[in-house]
PAMI-343820 format. One record per residue: y, z, x of N, C-alpha, C, O in turn; chain. Coordinates in steps of 0.001 Angstrom, whole numbers, plus 500000, padded with zeros to 6 digits. Layout:
<sites>
SITE    nc2    nc3    nc1   cac2   cac3   cac1    cc2    cc3    cc1    oc2    oc3    oc1 cadena
SITE      Y      Z      X      Y      Z      X      Y      Z      X      Y      Z      X      A
...
</sites>
This chain:
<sites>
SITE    nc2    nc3    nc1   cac2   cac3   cac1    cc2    cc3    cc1    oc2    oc3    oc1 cadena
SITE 553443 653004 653744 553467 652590 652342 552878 651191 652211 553121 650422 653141      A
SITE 552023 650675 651033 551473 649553 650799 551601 648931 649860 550967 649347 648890      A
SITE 552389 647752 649668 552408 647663 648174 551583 646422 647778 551302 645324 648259      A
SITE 551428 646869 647080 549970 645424 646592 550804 645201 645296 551398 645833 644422      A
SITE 550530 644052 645648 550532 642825 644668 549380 642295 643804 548469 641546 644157      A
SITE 549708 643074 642075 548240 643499 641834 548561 642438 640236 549660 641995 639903      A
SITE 547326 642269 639532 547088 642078 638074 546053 642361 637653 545131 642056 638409      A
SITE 545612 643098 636222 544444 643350 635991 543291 642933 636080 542586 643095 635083      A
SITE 542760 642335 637145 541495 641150 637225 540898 641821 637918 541367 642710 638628      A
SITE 539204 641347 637778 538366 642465 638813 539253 642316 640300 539793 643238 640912      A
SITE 539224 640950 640648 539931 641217 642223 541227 642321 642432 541294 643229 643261      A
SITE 541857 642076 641783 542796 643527 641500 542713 644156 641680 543368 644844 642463      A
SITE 541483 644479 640840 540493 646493 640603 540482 646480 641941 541310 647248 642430      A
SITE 539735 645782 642819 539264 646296 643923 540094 647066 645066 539865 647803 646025      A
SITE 540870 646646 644604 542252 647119 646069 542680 648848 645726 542878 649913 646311      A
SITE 542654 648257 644379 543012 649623 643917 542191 650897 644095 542511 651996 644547      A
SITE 540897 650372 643548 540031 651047 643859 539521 651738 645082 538828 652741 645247      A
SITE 540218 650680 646073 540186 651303 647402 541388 652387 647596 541141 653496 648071      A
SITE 542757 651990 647186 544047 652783 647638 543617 654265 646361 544089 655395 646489      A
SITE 542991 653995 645624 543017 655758 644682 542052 656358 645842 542475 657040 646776      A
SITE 540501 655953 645615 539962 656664 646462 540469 657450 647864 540397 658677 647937      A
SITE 540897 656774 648773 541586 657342 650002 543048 657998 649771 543549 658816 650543      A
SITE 543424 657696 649035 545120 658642 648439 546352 658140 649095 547360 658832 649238      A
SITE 546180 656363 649663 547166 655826 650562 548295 655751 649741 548246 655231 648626      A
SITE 549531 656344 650323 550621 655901 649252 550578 654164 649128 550473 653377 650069      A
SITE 550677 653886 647873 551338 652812 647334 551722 652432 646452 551232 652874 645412      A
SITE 552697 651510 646370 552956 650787 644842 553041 649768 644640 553314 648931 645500      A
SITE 552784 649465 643160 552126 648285 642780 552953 647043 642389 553095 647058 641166      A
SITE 553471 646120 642872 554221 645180 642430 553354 644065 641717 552617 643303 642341      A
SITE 553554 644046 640052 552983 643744 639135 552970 641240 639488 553858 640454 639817      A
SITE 552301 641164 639336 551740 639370 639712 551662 638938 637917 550617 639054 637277      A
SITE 552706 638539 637434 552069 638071 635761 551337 637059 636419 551907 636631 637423      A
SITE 550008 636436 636097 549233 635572 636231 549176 634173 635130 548990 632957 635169      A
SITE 549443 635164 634253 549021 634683 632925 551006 633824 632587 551161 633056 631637      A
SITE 552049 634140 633420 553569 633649 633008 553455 632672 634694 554273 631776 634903      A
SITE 552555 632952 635564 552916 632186 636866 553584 632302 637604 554141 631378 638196      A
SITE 553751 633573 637816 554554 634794 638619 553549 634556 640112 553946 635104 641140      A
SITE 552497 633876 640141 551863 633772 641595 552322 632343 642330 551855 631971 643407      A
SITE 553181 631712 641663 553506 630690 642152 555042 630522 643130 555296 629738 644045      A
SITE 555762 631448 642589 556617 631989 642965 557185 631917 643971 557868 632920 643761      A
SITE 557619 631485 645232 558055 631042 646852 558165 632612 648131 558281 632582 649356      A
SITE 558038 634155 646918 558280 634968 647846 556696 635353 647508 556140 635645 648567      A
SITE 556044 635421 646690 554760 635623 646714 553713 634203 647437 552870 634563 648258      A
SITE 553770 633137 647215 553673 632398 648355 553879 632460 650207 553610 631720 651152      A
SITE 554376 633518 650048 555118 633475 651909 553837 635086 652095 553495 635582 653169      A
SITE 553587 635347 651302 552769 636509 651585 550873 636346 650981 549872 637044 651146      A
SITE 551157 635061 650263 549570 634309 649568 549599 632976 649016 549517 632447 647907      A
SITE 549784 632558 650524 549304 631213 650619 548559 630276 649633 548880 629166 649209      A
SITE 547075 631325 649306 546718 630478 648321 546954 630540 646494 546443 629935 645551      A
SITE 548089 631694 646639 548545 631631 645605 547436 632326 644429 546984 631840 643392      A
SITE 547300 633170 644836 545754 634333 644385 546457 635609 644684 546868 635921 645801      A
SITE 546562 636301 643635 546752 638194 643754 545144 638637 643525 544271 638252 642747      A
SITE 545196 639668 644627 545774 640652 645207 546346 640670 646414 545501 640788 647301      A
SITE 547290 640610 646745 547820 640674 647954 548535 641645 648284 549388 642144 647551      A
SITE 548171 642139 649805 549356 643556 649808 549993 643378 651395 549462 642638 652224      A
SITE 551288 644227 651682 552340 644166 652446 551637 645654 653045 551082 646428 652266      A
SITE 551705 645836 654010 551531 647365 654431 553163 647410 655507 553684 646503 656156      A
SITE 553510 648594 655348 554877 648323 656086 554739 649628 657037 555571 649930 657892      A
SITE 553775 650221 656806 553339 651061 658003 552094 650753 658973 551238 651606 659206      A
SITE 552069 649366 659556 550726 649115 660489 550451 650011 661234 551255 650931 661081      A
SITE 549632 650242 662059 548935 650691 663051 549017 650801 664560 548553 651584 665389      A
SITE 549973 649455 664614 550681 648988 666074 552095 649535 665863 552749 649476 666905      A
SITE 552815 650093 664736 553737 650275 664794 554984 649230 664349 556093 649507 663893      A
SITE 554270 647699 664708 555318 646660 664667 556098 646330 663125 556036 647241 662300      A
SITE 556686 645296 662804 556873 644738 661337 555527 644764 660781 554379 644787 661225      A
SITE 556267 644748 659302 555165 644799 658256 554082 643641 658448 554414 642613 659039      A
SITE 552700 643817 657918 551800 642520 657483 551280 642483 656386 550808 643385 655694      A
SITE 551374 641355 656219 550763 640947 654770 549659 640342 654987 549436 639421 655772      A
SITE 548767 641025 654075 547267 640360 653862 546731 640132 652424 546848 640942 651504      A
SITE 546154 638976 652357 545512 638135 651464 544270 637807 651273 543613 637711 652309      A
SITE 543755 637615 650350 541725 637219 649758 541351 639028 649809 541486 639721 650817      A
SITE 541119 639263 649162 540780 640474 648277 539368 641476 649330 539414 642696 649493      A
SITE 538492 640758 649773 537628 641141 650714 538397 641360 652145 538170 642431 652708      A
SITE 539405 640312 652866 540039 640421 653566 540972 642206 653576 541130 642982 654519      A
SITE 541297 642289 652514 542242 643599 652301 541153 644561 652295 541361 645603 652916      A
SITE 540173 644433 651788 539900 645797 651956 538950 646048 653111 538089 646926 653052      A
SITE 539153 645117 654352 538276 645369 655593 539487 645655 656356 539535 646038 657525      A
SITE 540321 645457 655676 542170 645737 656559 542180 647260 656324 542472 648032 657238      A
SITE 541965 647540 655502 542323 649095 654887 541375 650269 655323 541604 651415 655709      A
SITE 539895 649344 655055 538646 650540 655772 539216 650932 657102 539102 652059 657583      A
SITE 539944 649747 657758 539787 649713 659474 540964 650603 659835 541075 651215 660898      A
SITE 542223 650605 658370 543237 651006 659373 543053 652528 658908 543697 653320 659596      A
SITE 542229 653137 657780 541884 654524 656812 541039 655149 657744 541015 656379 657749      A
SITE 539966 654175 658958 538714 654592 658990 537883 655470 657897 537666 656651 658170      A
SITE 537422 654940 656698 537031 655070 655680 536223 654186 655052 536641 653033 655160      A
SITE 534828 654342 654196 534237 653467 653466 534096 652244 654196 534498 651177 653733      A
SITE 533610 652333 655182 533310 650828 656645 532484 651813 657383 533203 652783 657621      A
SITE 531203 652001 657882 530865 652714 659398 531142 651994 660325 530915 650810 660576      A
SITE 531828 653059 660996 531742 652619 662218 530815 652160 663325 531183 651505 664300      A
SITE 529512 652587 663070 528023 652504 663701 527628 650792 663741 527869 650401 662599      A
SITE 527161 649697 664513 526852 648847 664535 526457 647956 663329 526838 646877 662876      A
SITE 525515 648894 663007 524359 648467 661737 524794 648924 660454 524391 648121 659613      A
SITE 525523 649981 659864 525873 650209 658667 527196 649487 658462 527734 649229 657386      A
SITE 527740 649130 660036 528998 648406 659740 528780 646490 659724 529773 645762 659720      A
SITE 527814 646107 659718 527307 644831 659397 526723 644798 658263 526917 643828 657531      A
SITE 525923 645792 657885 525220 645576 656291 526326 645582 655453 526330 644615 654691      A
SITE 527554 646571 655295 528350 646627 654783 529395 645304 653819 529771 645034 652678      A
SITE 529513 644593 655872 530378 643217 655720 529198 642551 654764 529403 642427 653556      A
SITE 528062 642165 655315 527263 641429 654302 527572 641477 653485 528229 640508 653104      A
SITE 527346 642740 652440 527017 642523 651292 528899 642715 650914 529232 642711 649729      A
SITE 529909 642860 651939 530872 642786 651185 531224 640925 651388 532308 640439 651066      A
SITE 530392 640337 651810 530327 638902 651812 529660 638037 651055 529665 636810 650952      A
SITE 529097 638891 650554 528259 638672 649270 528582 638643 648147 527873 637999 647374      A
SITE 529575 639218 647727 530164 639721 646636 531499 638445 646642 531733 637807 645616      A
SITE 532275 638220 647921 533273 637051 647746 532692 635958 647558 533030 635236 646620      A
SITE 531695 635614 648420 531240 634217 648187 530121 633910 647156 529679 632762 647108      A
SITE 529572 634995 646219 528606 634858 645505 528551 635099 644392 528287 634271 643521      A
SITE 528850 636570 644164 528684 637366 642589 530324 637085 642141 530509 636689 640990      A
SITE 531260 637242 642846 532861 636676 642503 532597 635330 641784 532609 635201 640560      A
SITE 532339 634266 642746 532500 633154 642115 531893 632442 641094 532425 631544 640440      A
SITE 530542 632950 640950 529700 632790 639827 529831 633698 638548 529625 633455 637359      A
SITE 530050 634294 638897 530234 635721 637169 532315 634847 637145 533145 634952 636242      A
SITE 532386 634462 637844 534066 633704 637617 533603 632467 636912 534065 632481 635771      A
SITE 532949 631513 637111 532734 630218 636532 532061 630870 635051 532393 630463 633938      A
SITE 531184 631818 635268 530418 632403 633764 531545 632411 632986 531832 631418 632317      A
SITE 532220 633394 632983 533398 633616 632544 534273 632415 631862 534682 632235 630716      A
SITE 534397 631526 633321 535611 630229 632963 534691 629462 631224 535137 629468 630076      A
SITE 533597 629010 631651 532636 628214 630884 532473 628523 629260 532681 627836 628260      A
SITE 531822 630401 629550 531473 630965 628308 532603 631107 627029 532522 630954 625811      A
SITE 534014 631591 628241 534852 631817 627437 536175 631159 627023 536889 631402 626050      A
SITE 536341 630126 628161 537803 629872 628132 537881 628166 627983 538880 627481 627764      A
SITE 536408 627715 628190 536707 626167 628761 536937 625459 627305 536518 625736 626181      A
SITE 537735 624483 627783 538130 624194 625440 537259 623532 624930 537405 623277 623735      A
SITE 536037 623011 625637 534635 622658 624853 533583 623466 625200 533634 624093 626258      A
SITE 532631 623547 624465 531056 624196 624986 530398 623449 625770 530376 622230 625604      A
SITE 529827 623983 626639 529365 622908 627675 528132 623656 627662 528110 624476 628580      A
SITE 527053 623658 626910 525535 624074 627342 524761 624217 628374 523967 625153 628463      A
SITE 524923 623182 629394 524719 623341 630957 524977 624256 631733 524268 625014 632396      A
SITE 526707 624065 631534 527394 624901 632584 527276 626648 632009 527075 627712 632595      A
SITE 527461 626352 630905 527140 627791 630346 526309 628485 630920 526497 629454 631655      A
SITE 524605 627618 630337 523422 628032 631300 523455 628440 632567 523260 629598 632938      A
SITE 523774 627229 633459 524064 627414 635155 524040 628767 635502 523269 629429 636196      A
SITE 525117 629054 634827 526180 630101 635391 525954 631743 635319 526168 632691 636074      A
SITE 525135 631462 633354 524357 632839 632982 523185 632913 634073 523248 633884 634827      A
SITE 522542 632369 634185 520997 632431 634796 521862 632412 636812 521045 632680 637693      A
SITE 522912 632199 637153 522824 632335 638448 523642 633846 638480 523622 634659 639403      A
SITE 524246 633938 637393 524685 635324 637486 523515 636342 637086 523509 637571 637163      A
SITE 523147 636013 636919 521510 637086 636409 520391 637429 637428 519583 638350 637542      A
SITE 520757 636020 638293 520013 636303 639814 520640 637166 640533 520062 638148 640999      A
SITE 521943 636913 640727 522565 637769 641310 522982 639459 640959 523430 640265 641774      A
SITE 522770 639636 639915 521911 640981 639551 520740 641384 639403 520403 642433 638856      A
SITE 519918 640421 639973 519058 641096 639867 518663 641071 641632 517886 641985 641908      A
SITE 519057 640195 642848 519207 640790 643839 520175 642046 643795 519699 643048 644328      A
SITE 521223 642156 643352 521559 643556 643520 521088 644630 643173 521506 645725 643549      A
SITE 519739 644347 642066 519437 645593 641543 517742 645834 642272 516926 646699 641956      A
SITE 517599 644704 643360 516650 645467 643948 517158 645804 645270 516481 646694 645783      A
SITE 517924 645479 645846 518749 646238 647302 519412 647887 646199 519546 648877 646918      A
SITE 519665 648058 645118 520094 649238 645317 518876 650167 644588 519071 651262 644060      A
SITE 517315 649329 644705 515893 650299 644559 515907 651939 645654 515514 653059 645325      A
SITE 516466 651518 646873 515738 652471 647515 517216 653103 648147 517219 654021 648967      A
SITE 518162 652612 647750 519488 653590 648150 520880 653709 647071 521079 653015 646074      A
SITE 521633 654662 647542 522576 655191 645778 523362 653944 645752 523514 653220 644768      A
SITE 523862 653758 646973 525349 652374 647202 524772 651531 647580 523552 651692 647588      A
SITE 525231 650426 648000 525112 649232 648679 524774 649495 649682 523609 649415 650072      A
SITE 525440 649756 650131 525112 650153 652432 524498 651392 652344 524456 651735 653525      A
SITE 523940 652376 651623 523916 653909 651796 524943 654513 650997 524897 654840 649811      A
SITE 525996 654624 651935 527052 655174 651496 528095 654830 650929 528593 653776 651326      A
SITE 528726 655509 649921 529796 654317 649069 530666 653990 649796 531280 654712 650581      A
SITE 530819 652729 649577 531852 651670 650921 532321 650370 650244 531945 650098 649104      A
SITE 533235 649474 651023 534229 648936 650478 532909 647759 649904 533435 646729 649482      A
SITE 531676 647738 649837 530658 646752 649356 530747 646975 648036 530686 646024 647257      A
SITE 530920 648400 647549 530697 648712 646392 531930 648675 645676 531887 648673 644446      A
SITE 533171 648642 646356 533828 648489 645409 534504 646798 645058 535265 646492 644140      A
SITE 534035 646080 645918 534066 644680 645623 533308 644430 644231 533647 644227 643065      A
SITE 532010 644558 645006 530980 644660 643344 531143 645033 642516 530962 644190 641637      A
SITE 531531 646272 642021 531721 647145 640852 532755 646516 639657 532713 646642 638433      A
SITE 533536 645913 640384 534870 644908 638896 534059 644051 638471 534020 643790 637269      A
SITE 533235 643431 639383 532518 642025 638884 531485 642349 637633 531400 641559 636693      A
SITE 530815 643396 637678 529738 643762 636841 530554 644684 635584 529796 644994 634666      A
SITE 531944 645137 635439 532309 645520 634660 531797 644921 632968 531062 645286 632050      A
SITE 532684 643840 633288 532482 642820 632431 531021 642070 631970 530957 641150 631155      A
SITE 530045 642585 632572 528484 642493 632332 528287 641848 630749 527614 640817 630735      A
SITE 528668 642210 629738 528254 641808 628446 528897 640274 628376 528238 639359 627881      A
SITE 530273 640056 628925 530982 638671 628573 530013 637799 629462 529765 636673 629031      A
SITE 529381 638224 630766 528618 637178 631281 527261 637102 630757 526327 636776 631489      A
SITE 527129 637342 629723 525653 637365 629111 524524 638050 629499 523422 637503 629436      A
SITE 524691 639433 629979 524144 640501 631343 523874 641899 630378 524753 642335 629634      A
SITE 522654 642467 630497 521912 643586 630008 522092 644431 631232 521575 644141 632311      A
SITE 523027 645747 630982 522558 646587 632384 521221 647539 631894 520783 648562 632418      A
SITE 520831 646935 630903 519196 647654 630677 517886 647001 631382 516832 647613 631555      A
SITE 518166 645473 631810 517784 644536 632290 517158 645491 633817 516024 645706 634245      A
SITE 518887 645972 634414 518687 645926 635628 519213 647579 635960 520375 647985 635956      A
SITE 517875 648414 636260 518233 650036 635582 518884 650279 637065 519868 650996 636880      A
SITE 518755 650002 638366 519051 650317 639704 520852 649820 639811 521663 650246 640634      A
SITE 521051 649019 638936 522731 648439 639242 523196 649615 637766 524145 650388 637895      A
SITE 522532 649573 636716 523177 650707 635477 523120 652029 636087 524001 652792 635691      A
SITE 522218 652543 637046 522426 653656 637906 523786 654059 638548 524494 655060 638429      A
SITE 523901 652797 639346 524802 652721 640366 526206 652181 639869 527149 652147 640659      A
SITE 526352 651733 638481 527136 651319 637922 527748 652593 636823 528902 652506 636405      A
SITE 527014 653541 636494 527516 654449 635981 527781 655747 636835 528360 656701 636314      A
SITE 527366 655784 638122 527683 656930 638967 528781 656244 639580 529363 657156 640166      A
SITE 529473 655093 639819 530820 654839 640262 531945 654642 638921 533125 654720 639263      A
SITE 531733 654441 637706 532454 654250 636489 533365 655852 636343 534571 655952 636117      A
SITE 532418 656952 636539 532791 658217 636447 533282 658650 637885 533310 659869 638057      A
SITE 533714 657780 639051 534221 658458 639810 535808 658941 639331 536382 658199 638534      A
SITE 536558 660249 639839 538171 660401 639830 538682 659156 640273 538833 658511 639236      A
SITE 539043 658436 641264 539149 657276 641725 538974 655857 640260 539885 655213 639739      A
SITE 538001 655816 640078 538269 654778 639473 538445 654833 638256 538673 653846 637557      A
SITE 538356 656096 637817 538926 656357 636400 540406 655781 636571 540936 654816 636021      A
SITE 540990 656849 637684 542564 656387 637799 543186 654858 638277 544354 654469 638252      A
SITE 542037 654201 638689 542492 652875 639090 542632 651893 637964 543677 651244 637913      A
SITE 541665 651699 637016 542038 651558 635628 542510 651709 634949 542606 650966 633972      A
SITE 542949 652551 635081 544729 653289 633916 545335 652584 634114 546053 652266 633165      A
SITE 545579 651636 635718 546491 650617 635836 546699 649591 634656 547654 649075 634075      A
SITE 545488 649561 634604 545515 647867 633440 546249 647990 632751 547095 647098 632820      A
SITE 546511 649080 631633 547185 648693 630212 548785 648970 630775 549714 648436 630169      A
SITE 548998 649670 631741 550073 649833 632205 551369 648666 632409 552569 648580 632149      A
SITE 549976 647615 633231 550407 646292 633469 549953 645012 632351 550512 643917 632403      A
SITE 548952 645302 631426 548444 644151 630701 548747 644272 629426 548573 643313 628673      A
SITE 549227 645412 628989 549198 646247 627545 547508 646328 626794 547293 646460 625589      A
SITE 546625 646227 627711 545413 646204 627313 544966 645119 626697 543999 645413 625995      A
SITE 545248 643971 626648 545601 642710 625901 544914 641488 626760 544774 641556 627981      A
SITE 544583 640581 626123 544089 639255 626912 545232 638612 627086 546102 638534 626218      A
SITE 545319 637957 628572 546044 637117 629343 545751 635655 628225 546768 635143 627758      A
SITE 544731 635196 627938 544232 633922 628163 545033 633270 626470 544463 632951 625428      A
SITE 546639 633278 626846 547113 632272 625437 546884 630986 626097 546349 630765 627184      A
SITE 547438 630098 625155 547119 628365 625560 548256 628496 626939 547995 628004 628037      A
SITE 549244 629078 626704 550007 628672 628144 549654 629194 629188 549558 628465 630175      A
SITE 549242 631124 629349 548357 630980 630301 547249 630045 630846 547309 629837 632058      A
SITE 546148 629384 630091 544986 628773 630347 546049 627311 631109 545770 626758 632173      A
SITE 547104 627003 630320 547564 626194 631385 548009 625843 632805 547843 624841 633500      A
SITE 548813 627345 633052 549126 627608 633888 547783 628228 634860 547895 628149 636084      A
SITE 546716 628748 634348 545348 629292 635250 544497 628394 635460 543546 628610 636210      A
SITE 544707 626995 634724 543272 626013 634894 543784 625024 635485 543196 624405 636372      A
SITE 545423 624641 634892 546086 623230 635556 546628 623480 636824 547842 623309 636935      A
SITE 545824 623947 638065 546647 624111 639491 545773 622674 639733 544603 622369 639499      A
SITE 547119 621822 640420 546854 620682 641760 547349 621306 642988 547804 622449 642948      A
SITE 547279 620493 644308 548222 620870 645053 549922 620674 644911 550685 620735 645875      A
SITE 550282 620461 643699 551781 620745 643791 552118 621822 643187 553299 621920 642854      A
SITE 551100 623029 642847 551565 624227 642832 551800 625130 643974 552295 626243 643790      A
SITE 551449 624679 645217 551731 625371 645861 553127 625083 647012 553491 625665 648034      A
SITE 553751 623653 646093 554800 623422 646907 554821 622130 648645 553982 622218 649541      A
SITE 555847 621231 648630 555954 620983 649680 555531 621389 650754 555491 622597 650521      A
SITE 555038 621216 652194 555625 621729 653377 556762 621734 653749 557056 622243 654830      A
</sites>
């Protein structure tokens, strides 16, 4: 059994998206983000940096006590490995894979995240950063939309690359993004939208969000005002 520690945010989607597809039992222990339910001292002992998604698996592989794993790319190279699923095993499809699932944490995450922070939430307009952020998120679809010219997924085959990616580009219109722009990611973006899998991984949201925006003034306080004394003493 696995229970993730989830909230409606693309990083969220992704876990999920992994546990529907493969049919791993789990359940979902809900993270308010938006009340600061990640700050918490027992969700801390399991995410350090104080970031959901995080999940407990209490059935490892070695048999031993449970582990908890944290950073959203991290989990789902935990899950391919322990499912053998959506990861090849083969040298080379299992390095392109990590790439581009390294690609997606350190690149299209954090930039379509600042788009986001800038366009929508920051309490002045900032024209720059706005810019920055549209035009580096626009690069970054449009490298994705020529790596997926000559194959259906990311790696070939649909794998945990694609489902990193796929939350991030949901939201395509709030980051100022045409998927008419980029017909190879609207391909590949509408043949995973209609999978069984992620239909059902999305049902999650309203379950947990009431379909509703997080972002009141006290959320934005609690999501923008972290120092290090949110995460507590040593």
């Amino acid at each position: 059994m696995i229970d993730l520690y989830y909230w409606p945010t693309p990083n969220g989607h992704k876990v999920a998206l992994f546990l529907e597809e493969t049919a791993m039992p789990y359940r979902v222990v809900p993270v308010n983000i938006g009340k600061g339910e990640q700050f918490k001292p027992e969700f801390l002992a399991i995410s350090p940096n104080n970031r959901m998604p995080a999940i407990v698996d209490h059935t490892p592989l070695d048999g031993g006590p449970p582990i908890s794993v944290f950073e959203s790319g991290a989990i789902l190279l935990y899950l391919a490995e322990k499912s053998e699923q959506f990861l090849p095993m083969e040298i080379r499809g299992r390095t392109e894979t990590i790439e581009w699932l390294f690609w997606q944490v350190a690149g299209l995450g954090p930039m379509a995240g600042q788009n986001h922070h800038f366009a929508r939430y920051a309490p002045e307009k900032m024209p720059y950063a706005i810019e920055r952020y549209v035009k580096e998120t626009n690069r970054l679809y449009g490298v994705l939309n020529k790596r997926l010219a000559a194959r259906p997924f990311i790696a070939g085959a649909y794998s945990i690359a694609d489902m990193a990616a796929y939350p991030w580009v949901v939201p395509h219109e709030a980051q100022g993004q045409s998927l008419c722009d980029f017909p190879h990611v609207k391909r590949w973006f509408e043949t995973i939208k209609a999978r069984p899998a992620t239909v059902r991984a999305y049902e999650l949201a309203p379950i947990f969000n009431n379909g509703g925006a997080l972002m009141s003034e006290e959320a934005k306080k609690i999501l923008f005002g972290q120092t290090a004394q949110s995460i507590g003493k040593p």
